[in-house]
N, C-alpha and C positions, 0 to 999 in steps of 0.2 A: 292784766288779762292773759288769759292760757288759750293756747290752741285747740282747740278735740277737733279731731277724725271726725269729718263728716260725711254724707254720700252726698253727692252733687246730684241734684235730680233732672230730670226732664222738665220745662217749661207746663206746667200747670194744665189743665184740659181745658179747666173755665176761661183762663189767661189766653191760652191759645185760643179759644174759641170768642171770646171778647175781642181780642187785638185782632184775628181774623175779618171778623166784622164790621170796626172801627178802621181798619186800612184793606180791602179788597185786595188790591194789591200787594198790601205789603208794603212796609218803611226800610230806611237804611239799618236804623239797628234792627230789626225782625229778618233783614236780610242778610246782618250781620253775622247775628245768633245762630240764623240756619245751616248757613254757607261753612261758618268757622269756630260754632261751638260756642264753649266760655271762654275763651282763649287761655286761660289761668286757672290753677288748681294750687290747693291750701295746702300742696306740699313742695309750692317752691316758696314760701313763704314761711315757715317752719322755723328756721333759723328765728326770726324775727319775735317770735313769742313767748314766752316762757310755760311749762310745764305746768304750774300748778298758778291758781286763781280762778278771776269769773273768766266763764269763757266767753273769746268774741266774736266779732261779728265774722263770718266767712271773708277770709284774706282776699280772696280770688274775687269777691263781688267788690269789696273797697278797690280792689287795683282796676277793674273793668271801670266802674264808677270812676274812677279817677281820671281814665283815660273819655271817657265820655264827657267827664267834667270838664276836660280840656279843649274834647272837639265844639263843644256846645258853650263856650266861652261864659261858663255861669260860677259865681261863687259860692259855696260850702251851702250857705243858707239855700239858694235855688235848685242847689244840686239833689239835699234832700229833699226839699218838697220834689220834683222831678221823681227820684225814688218812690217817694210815697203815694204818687197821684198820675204820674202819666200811665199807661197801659203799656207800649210799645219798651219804655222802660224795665216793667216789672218781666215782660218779657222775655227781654234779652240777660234780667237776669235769673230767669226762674223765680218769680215773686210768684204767692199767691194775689189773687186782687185784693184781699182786705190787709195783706200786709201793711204797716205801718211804720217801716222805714225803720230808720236808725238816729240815731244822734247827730246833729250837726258837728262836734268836737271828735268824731270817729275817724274822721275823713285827716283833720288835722293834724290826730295822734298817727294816724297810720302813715302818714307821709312824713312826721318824726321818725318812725320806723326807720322807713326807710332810707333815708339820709342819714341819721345816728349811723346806722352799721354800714352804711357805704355799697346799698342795695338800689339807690335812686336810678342806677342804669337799667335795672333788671328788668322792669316792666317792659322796654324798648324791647330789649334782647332779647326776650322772653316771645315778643309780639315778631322783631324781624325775622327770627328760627323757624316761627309756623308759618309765615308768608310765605319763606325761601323754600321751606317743604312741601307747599301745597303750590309752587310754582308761579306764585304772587309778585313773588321778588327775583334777578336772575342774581345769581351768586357769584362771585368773583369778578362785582363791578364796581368800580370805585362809587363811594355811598358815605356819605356824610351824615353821622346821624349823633342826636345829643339829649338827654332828657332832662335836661338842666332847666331847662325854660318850659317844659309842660308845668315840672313841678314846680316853678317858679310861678309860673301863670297862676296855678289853681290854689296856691298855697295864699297868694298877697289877698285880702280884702279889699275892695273896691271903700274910696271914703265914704259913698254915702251908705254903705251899711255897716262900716266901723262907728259912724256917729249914730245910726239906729241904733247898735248895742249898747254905748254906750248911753245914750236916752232910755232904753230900755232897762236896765241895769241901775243907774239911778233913782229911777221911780217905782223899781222896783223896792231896791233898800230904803226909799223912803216912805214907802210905804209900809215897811216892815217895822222900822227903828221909828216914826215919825207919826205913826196910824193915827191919834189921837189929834194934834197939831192938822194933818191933812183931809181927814173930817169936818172937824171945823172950819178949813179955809173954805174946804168944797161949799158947804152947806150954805155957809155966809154967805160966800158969792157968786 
């Protein structure tokens, strides 16, 4: 997968106008997006890409994702449905409403990314820098911070949907390699 230059847009009209009406008030992520933007942009991530292939998904929405992944204690599989179906989601990250997400394995490779090149702190750094600038954070106070254990958290699969996929996954190939044999069990019995 290759990088391309993309413009980060404004939050959708229909999107804002949907999630407007679905929370009156307003949610944390809708007040997240407002208050502090995207937090991340596809050129601190650059490094991490290579130049030429398909292009992929927006860096800056995988790292948001990711960090959302983590506060919202969900794994890969719920994350993207999340993506693809919540509202306040598509929101915060500039989705249109019919968008339809991305890949479950996107989330995975990209937190390969970042661990490969020894980027796995960046997201933090990336997130304390705009806090301490917008006066979120005070600066020169002792502060313990680690992102070992986000990317930990959101990277492990929970068992019961390691053994989904693989349940999944088997019946799948056996229905591929086996069609003939699992017909006839079907029908038989």
């Amino acid at each position: 997968m290759s990088l391309q230059a993309r413009f980060v847009s404004d939050v959708p009209e229909e999107t804002q106008r949907m999630a407007r009406a679905a929370f009156r008030r307003g949610n944390q992520l809708m007040q997240m997006r407002d208050e502090l933007g995207i937090l991340f942009t596809d050129e601190q991530f650059v490094d991490l890409f290579p130049n030429v292939g398909q292009p992929a998904e927006t860096p800056w929405r995988l790292a948001l994702v990711t960090v959302l992944q983590f506060c919202e204690n969900l794994t890969d599989r719920q994350t993207a449905d999340a993506v693809r179906g919540r509202i306040d989601w598509k929101y915060a990250l500039s989705l249109d409403l019919t968008d339809d997400g991305f890949d479950v394995s996107l989330l995975t490779e990209f937190r390969s990314r970042l661990v490969t090149n020894g980027a796995d702190a960046r997201l933090f750094q990336i997130m304390l820098t705009q806090f301490e600038d917008r006066g979120l954070l005070k600066s020169r106070v002792k502060q313990r911070t680690d992102s070992t254990h986000i990317l930990a958290a959101v990277h492990r699969l929970n068992q019961l949907e390691l053994v989904h996929e693989i349940l999944r996954h088997t019946l799948n190939e056996l229905a591929i390699k086996a069609s003939a044999w699992l017909k006839h069990r079907v029908t038989a019995e």
